[in-house]
Every structure is written in structure tokens, then in C-alpha cells.
C-alpha positions as MATLAB code, in Angstrom:
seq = 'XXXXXXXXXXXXXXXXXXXXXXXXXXXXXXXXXXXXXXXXXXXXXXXXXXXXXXXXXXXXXXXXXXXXXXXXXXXXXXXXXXXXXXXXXXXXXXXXXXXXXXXXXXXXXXXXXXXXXXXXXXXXXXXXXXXXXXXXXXXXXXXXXXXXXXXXXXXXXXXXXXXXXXXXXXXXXXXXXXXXXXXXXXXXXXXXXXXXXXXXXXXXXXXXXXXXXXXXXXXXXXXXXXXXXXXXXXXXXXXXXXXXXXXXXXXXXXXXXXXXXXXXXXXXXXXXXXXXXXXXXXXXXXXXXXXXXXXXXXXXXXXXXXXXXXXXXXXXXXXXXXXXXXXXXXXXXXXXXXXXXXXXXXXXXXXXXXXXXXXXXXXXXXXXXXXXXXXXXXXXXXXXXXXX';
ca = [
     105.715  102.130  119.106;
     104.201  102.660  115.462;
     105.846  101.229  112.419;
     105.766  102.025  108.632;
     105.923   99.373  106.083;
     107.259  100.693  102.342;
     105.115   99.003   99.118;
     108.520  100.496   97.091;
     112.056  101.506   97.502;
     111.506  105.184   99.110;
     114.661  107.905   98.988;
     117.032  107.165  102.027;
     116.206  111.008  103.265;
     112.190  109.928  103.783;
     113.491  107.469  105.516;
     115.486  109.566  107.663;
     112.700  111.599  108.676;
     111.086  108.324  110.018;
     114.041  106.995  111.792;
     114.728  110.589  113.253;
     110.825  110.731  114.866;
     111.713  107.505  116.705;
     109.193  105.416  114.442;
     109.980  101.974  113.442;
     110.421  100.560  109.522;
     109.384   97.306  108.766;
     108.707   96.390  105.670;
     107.871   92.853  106.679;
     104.754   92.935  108.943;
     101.279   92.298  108.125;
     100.142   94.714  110.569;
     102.071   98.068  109.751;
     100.742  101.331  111.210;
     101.235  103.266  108.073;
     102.616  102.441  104.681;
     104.391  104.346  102.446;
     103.926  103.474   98.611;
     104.794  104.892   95.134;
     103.596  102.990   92.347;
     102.566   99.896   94.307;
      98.531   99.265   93.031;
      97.159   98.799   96.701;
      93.220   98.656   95.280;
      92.760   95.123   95.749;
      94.153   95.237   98.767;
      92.808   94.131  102.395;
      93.721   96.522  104.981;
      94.701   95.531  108.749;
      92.531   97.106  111.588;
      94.860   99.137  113.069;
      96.574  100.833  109.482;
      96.277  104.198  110.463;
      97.604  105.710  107.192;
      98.674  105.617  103.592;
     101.332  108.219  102.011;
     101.635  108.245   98.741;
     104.739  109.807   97.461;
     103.815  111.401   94.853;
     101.101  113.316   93.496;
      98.572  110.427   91.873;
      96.682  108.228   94.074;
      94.949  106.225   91.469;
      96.685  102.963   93.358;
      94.925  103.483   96.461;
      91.255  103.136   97.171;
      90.800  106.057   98.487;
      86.923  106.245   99.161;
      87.630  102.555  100.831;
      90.056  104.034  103.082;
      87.840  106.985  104.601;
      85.313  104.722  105.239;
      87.752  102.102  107.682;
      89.244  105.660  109.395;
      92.564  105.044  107.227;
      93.856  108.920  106.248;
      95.543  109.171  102.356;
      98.461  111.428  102.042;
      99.922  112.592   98.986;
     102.630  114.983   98.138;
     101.429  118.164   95.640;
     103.899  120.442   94.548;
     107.005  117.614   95.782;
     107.083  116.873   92.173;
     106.749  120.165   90.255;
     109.810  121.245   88.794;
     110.762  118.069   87.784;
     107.263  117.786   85.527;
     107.757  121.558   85.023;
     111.058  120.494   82.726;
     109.978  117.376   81.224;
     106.555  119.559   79.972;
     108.927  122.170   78.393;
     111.199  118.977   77.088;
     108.072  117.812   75.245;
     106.650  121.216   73.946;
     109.905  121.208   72.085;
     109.680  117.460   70.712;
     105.748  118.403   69.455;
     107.292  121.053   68.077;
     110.423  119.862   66.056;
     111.204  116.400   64.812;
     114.061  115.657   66.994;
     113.872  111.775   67.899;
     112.975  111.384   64.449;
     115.653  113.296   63.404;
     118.343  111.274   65.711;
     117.222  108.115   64.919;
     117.883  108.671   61.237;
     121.462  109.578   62.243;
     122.069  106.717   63.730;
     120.408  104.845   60.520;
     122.993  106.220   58.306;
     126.218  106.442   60.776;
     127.516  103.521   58.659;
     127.779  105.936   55.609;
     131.541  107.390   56.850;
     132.371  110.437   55.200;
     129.117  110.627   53.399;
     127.454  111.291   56.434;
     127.814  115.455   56.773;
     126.452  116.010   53.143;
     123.161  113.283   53.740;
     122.708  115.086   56.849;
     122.178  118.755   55.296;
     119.973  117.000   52.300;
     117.641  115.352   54.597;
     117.582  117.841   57.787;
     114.219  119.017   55.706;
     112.201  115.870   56.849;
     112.622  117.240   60.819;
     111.515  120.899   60.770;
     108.813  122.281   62.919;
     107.437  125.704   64.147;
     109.206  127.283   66.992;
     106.762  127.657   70.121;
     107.820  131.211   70.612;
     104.822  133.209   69.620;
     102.317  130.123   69.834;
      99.559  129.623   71.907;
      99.555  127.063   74.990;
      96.858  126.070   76.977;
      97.584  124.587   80.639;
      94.202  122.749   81.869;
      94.400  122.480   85.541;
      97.055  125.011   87.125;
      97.920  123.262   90.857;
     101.630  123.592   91.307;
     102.348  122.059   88.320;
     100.045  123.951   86.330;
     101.014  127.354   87.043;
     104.746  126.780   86.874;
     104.308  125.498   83.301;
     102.005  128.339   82.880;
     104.834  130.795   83.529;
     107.998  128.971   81.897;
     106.160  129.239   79.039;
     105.321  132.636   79.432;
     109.706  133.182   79.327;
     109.855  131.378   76.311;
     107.661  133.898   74.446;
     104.400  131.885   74.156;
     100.824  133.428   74.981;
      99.223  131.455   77.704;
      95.674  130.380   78.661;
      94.896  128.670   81.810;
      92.013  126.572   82.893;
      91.198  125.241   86.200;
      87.315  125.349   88.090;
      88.544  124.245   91.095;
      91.669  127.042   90.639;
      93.119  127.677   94.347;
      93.522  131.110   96.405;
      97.471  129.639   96.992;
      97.878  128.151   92.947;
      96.213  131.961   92.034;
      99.163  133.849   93.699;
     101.807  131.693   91.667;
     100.331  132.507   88.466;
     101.460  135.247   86.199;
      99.254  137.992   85.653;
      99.841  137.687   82.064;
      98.093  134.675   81.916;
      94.696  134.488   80.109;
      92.174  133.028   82.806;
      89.723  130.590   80.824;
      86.304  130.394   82.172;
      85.406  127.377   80.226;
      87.575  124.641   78.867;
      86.198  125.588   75.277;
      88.491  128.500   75.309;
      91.525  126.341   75.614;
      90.560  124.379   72.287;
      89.808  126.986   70.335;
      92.599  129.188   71.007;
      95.729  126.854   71.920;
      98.322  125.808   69.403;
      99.461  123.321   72.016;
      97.480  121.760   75.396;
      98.894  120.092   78.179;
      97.255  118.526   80.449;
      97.505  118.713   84.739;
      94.368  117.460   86.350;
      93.878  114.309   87.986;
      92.084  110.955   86.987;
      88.924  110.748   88.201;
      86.168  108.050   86.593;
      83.608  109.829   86.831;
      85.036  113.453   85.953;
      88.161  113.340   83.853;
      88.182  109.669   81.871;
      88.905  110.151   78.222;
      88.135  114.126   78.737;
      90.002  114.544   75.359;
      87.726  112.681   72.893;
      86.791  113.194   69.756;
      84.101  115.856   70.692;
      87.167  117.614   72.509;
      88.817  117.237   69.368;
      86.074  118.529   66.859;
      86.548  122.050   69.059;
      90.287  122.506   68.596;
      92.346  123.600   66.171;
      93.582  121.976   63.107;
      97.508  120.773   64.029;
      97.095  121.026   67.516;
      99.752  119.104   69.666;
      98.409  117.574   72.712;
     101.140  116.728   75.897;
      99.662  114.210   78.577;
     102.288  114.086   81.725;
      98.844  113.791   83.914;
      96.980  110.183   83.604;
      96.904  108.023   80.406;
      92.844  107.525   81.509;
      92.552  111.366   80.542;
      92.531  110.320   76.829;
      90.803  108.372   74.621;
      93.045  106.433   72.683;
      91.195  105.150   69.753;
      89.896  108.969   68.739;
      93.590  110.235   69.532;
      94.593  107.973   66.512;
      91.616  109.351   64.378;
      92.692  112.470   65.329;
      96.219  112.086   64.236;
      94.876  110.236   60.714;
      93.103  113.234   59.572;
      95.927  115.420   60.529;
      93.380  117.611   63.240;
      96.387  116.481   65.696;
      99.830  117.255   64.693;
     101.790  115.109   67.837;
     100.631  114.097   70.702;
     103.615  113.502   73.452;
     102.332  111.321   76.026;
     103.803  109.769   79.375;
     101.785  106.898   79.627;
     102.705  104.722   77.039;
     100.395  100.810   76.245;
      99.476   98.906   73.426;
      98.164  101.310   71.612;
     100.414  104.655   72.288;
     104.235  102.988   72.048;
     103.391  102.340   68.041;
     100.928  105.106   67.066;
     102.081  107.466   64.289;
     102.533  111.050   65.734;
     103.179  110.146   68.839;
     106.328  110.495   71.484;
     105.555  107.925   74.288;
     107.653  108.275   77.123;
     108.234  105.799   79.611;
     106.531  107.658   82.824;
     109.755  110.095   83.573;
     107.683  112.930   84.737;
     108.669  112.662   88.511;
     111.580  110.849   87.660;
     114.481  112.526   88.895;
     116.624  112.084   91.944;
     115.579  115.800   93.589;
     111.582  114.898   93.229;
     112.214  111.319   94.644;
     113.545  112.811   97.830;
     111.201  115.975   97.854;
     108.560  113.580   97.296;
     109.741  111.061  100.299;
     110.668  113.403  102.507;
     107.476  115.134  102.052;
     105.485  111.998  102.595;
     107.271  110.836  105.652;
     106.601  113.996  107.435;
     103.258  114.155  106.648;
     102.946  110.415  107.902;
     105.142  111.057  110.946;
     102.988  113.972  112.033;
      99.609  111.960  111.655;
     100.678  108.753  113.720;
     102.460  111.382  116.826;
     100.129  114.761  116.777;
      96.923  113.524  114.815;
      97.661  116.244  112.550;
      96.546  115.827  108.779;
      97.744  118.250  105.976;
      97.729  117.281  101.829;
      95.099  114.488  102.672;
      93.202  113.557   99.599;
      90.071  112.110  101.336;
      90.011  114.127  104.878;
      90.384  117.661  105.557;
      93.743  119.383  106.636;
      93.542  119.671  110.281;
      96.102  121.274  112.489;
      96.636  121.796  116.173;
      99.208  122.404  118.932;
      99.392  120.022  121.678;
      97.788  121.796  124.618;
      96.426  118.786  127.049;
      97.420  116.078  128.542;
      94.858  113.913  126.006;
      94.467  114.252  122.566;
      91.355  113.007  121.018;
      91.338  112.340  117.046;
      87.705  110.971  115.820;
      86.852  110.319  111.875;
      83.313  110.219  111.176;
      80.667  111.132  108.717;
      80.147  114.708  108.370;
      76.623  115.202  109.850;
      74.957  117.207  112.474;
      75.494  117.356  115.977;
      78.732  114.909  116.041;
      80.468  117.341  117.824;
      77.428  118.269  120.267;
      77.919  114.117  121.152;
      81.776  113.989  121.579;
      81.571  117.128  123.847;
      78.887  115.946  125.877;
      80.497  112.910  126.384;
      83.547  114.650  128.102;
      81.726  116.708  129.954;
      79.289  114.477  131.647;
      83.112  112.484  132.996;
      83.850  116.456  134.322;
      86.930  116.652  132.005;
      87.827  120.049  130.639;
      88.600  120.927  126.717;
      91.815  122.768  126.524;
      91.176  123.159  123.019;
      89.345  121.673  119.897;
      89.409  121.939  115.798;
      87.263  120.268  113.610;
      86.397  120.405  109.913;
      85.181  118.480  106.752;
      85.780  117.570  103.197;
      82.702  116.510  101.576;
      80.862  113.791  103.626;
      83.735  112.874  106.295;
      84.932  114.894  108.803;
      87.953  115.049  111.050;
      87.853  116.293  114.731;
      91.070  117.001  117.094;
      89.812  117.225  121.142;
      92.860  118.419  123.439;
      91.730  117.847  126.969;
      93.184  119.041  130.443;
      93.235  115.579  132.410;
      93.592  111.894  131.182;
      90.237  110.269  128.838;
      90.521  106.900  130.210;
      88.876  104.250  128.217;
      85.191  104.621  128.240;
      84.960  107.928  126.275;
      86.445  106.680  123.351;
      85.408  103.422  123.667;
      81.511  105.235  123.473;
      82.340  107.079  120.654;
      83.706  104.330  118.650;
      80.389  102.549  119.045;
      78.235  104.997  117.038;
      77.291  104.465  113.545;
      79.174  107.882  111.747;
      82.523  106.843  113.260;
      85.407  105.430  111.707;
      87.948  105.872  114.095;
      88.893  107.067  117.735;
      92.156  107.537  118.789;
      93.719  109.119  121.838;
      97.496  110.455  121.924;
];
């Protein structure tokens, strides 16, 4: 019997999906199966031999090696889209305090509530010191448009403001959510010299995306730009952020990521990481994240991995086969010899790759035995054999 160990407190209704498929919890063992994590940094972590998975619920897997994990067979799960609307509201929450003065505004109220009567007339003398533009009419760019992209792309659309997306890597499934109204950018450029306001959806990658918005980014954009990071803190530079707020070339930058530097800049709205947090994207995200987990450790089936490909198929055999290994010719010529030198019959096969690994499902008509996978195991490009 598999078990799944939880790094954080998960929603009650992810674990219900795991009790329901007859799979154990234990969030005591050493030696879990699979573990289910939030927040929970697990990059300094040693991994057990037989960990056969890692969901994430959520949409960031910064926390988790993930390179590392391909590399000892262990799959990565995360949960895109789980998350959306509750980002979706919390984007158009802070397009509106970029815009206006509001906490501002409500902290000085609560300066002067000891004024009594007073307080009605000092409000309408100093309501002045809070104004801001209305967003209806303005520009927004959206860089990256995945499911959270696109549906800020189109609420903002409904609130009157002319959109510009960005996103190279801009999916046939993310496409078909997307408004038709919105201006496709074919180079980030576009967004900074056209957009009143950015936000930012793209993940943290070291090499790609750290401090993307820099002071070179900045030199493009507009003067009185406001800049809204729900995404990764990593996706900005700090130090020129604050330059860019001195000389006024950014007007507020809302960010979710608060630290040392962000909670007391000038200019700045730092949030303490509420984008996901909201009762309906905890569960969407855990129930999400269960299934996907529940479905790898019973069928070998892998869909919203972020370091193997999605891979899908019916049980049709008696055996299933599931092999990770390097993505490099003639694997599959191997595995299938393999089987048919022992005179066993493929019912039925998938296989396919992202980047260098690769993922391959073997249903077969009578029982594997030990040998076969035993042999595969032993060559260099595997990770991991396992037979259902």
C-alpha cells in the first residue's frame, strides 16, 4: 500500500481524494511514497529511494529541486490554473491600490479618529493627498498569459482598459481563453513602451526570469508606470525598483513578496503573499494535487508535471510498465526488445519527452516477472522502472 506524507496543512477535501483512492496518510514516516507540500522549502532536502512523487499545491515550485528530482525518477506535480481566480481578484485589488491612494488614505483616518466631530470637515480638506487616475481608459500590460494571465487579461478588458499581452511560450489552450481584443506583443519591448501599468505572471527561473525588471527594463517604460508583482519576488530587482521610484519613472509598485527592502520602500504596497490565499484556491489547489498524485502512484499516469511530460493511458494489460530515462535514441527499441525476446505481447504503449527526460507507459498482455525490469533498471539513461 502507498502512503503520502504532507510538508503543510493541506485542505481536508485533498485529503479526501487520498483517503477515497484507498492510499494511506502519514505524515510521520521517513519513507513516504509521495509528499504533498505547499510552501515547505524541500531543496536541501535528501530524498528516500522509493519517493515516487512530489505535488506541489500550488502553482510555484521554486521549493523543490526539480532538476534533482528527474534525475532520481521522482515526478513534480503542480497545480496551474487551481489558483487563478483567486490571483485574478487580488491583481484587479492591486491595479486599483496603484491607482488611488487608498491605504494611505485609511491610515490617515485612523490617525485623526481622535479628532470627534472635527473629523468629517479634516476629511474633505485632506481627501486631496489620495487621488489617482482611474484605470478605465489606461493601458495594461500582462507578461506571461497561462491561466492567470489571460483571465487578468480579460477582467481588465471589462473594466475599460486597453490590453497588451506577452508570452513566447503562449499556449494553443491559454490562446483560446484570451480575448480577441487583446493586443498580442511580439516582444516584451512593446509592453514597456505602451503600458500605463504591468503585471507580472511568469515563473522564476535563474537563469531566465531573475531581476527581469531592472533598470534597463525600466529605462524602456514609461514615465509613472505602476508595476504589480503577484508572480516571484526574484522577478525584480530591488535596489533599481527603489531608483526607479526616487526619480519618479515608477509611480507604485504593488508587490506580493514583501523583505527587507520592499515592507519600508516609499511607493510601494507590500502584501503579505495573499495571492492564492483564499479558502476556494486552497481546496482547488489540494484537490487538484491529490488527484494528480493519486493517479501517478495507481495508473502511472502523469499530467501538469513540471519536469516530465504529460503521459496518459488506459489500463489495457495485465502489466503496466512505467520507465523514466534520458531522452535519447533507441530507448524504446531496448525496452521492446526486451519483452519480446521473454515472448510477452504489448497490448499497448505511449511514450514522450520534455526536454532531455522522457517518460514511457508499456501495457502488456501477460505478467513481466522480475527480470525485465530488473534489466532495464540497470542501464545508464534510467531513472526508474516500475510495474503496476
Amino acid at each position: 500500500m502507498y502512503n503520502i506524507k504532507c510538508l503543510n496543512k493541506i485542505s481536508p477535501f485533498g485529503l479526501d481524494v487520498v483517503k477515497e483512492s484507498g492510499i494511506g496518510l502519514d505524515d510521520k514516516t521517513e519513507a513516504p511514497d509521495a509528499i504533498m507540500v505547499r510552501s515547505a522549502d524541500m531543496n536541501e532536502m535528501t530524498f528516500n529511494p522509493n519517493l515516487l512523487c512530489i505535488a506541489r499545491a500550488g502553482a510555484g515550485t521554486n521549493n523543490i529541486p526539480v532538476s534533482r528530482c528527474a534525475e532520481q525518477g521522482i515526478v513534480v506535480f503542480n497545480t496551474p490554473g487551481a489558483n487563478a481566480e483567486a490571483v485574478k481578484e487580488l491583481v484587479i485589488c492591486a491595479l486599483l491600490m496603484a491607482s488611488r491612494d487608498i491605504i494611505g488614505g485609511v491610515e490617515w483616518v485612523h490617525s485623526i479618529s481622535d479628532k470627534g466631530d472635527e473629523v468629517p470637515a479634516m476629511v474633505e480638506k485632506g481627501k486631496a493627498s489620495f487621488t489617482g487616475p482611474e484605470i478605465a481608459g489606461k493601458t495594461l500590460g500582462v507578461v506571461g498569459l497561462g491561466a492567470i494571465g489571460a483571465k487578468i487579461a480579460n477582467a481588465a478588458l471589462e473594466l475599460g482598459m486597453k490590453v497588451y499581452g506577452y508570452d513566447p511560450f503562449l499556449s494553443v489552450d491559454a490562446a483560446w481563453m484570451l480575448s480577441s481584443q487583446v493586443h498580442h506583443a511580439t516582444d516584451i519591448d512593446t509592453i514597456y513602451r505602451n503600458c500605463d501599468y504591468i503585471t507580472l505572471h511568469v515563473p522564476y527561473k535563474k537563469d531566465a526570469t531573475h531581476h527581469m525588471i531592472n533598470k534597463d527594463a525600466f529605462a524602456k517604460m514609461k514615465d509613472g508606470v505602476r508595476i504589480i508583482n503577484l508572480a516571484r519576488g526574484e522577478l525584480v530587482c530591488d535596489e533599481d525598483m527603489l531608483e526607479a521610484i526616487d526619480s519618479t519613472k515608477v509611480a507604485r509598485y504593488v508587490t506580493d513578496f514583501p523583505n527587507a527592502i520592499t515592507s519600508k520602500a516609499p511607493n510601494t504596497i507590500p502584501m503579505p503573499h495573499l495571492g492564492a490565499s483564499t479558502p476556494e484556491s486552497e481546496e482547488k489547489c489540494a484537490i487538484m494535487a491529490a488527484q494528480e498524485a493519486v493517479d501517478y502512484l495507481i495508473n502511472g499516469n502523469i499530467k501538469n508535471s513540471v519536469n516530465l511530460p504529460s503521459v496518459r493511458l488506459d489500463r489495457m494489460g495485465v502489466n503496466r510498465i512505467c520507465i523514466i530515462h534520458r531522452n535519447v535514441p533507441r530507448m524504446l527499441n531496448h525496452f521492446l526488445d526486451l519483452i519480446g525476446e521473454a515472448n510477452i505481447n504489448v497490448a499497448h504503449m505511449v511514450n514522450a519527452a520534455k526536454g532531455e527526460i522522457a517518460y514511457t507507459i508499456i501495457d502488456t498482455d501477460t505478467p513481466v516477472g522480475q527480470t525485465i525490469p530488473e534489466t532495464i533498471a540497470k542501464q545508464d539513461d534510467v531513472f526508474r522502472v516500475r510495474v503496476l
